[in-house]
DOTOR-340873 format. One record per residue (C-alpha): residue number from 1; x, y, z. Coordinates in Angstrom, 1 decimal. Each point is the difference from the previous one (the first is absolute). Layout:
N
GUTI   pos       px       py       pz
GUTI   NUM        X        Y        Z
...
//
This chain:
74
GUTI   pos       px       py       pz
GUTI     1     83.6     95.0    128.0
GUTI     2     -1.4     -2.9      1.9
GUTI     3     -1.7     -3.0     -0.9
GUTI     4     -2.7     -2.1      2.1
GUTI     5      1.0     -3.4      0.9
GUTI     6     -2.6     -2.4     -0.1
GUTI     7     -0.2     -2.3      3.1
GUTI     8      1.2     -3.3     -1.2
GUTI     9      2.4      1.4     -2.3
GUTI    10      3.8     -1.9      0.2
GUTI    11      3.4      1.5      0.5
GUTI    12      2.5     -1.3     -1.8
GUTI    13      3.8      0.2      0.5
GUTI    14      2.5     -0.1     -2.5
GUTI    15      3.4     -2.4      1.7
GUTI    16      2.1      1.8     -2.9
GUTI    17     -0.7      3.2      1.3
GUTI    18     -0.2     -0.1      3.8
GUTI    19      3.5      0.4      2.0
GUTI    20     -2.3      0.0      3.7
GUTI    21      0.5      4.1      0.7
GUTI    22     -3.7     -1.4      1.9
GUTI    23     -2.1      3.2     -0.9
GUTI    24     -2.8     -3.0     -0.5
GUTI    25      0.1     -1.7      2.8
GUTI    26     -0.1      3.5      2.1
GUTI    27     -3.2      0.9     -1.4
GUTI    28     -1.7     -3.7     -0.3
GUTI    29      1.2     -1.7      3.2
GUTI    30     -3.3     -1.9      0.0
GUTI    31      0.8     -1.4     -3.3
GUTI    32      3.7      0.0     -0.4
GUTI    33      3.0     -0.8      2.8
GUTI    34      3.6     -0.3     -0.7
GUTI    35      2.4     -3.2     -0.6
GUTI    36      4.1      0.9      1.4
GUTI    37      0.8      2.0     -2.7
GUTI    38     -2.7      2.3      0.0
GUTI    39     -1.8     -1.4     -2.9
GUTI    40     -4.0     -0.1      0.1
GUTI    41     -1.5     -3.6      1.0
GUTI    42     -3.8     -0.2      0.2
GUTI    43     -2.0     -0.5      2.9
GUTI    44     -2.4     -2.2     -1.3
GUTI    45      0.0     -3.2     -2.1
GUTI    46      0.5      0.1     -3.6
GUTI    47      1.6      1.9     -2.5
GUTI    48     -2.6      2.8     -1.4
GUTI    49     -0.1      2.5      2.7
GUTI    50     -3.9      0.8      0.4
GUTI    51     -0.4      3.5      1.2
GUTI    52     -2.8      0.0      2.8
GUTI    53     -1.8      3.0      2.0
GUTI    54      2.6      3.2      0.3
GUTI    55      3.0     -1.8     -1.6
GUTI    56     -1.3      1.3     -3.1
GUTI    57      0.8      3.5      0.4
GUTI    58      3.1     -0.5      1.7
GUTI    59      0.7     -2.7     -3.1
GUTI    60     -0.1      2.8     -2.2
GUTI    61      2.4      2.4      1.7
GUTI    62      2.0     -3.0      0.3
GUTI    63      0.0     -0.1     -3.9
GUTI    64      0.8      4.1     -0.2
GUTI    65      2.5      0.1      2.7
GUTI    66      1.9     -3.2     -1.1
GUTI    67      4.2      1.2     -0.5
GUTI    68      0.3     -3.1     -3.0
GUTI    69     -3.9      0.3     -1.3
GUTI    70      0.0     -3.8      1.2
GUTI    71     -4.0     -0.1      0.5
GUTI    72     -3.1      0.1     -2.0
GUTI    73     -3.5     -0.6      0.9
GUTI    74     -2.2     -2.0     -2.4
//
């Protein structure tokens, strides 16, 4: 079952949960890059990660296909 993701929704990533496997960054390169130790960094400034054009779809497989369920979209 999949849900739509309205444009302008925000992903959020939860530091306790995230060890950097970089499924996330893989399928939002737009929005997400990688610091040394493979942990996600955003692209753009400031902390709430606004989901813009197509990154909303791959957002939500991010979410699904997430190994520590580290994201959420709000």
């Amino acid at each position: 079952m999949t849900t739509d993701v309205r444009r302008g929704a925000v992903l959020h990533i939860d530091w306790t949960r995230c060890d950097g496997r970089g499924v996330c960054t893989e399928l939002l390169p737009d929005t997400l890059t990688r610091d040394e130790w493979g942990y996600p960094l955003a692209r753009r400034a400031g902390h709430d990660l606004v989901l813009e054009g197509g990154d909303a779809r791959r957002a939500q497989d991010a979410v699904r296909l997430c190994p520590r369920m580290a994201l959420r979209i709000t």
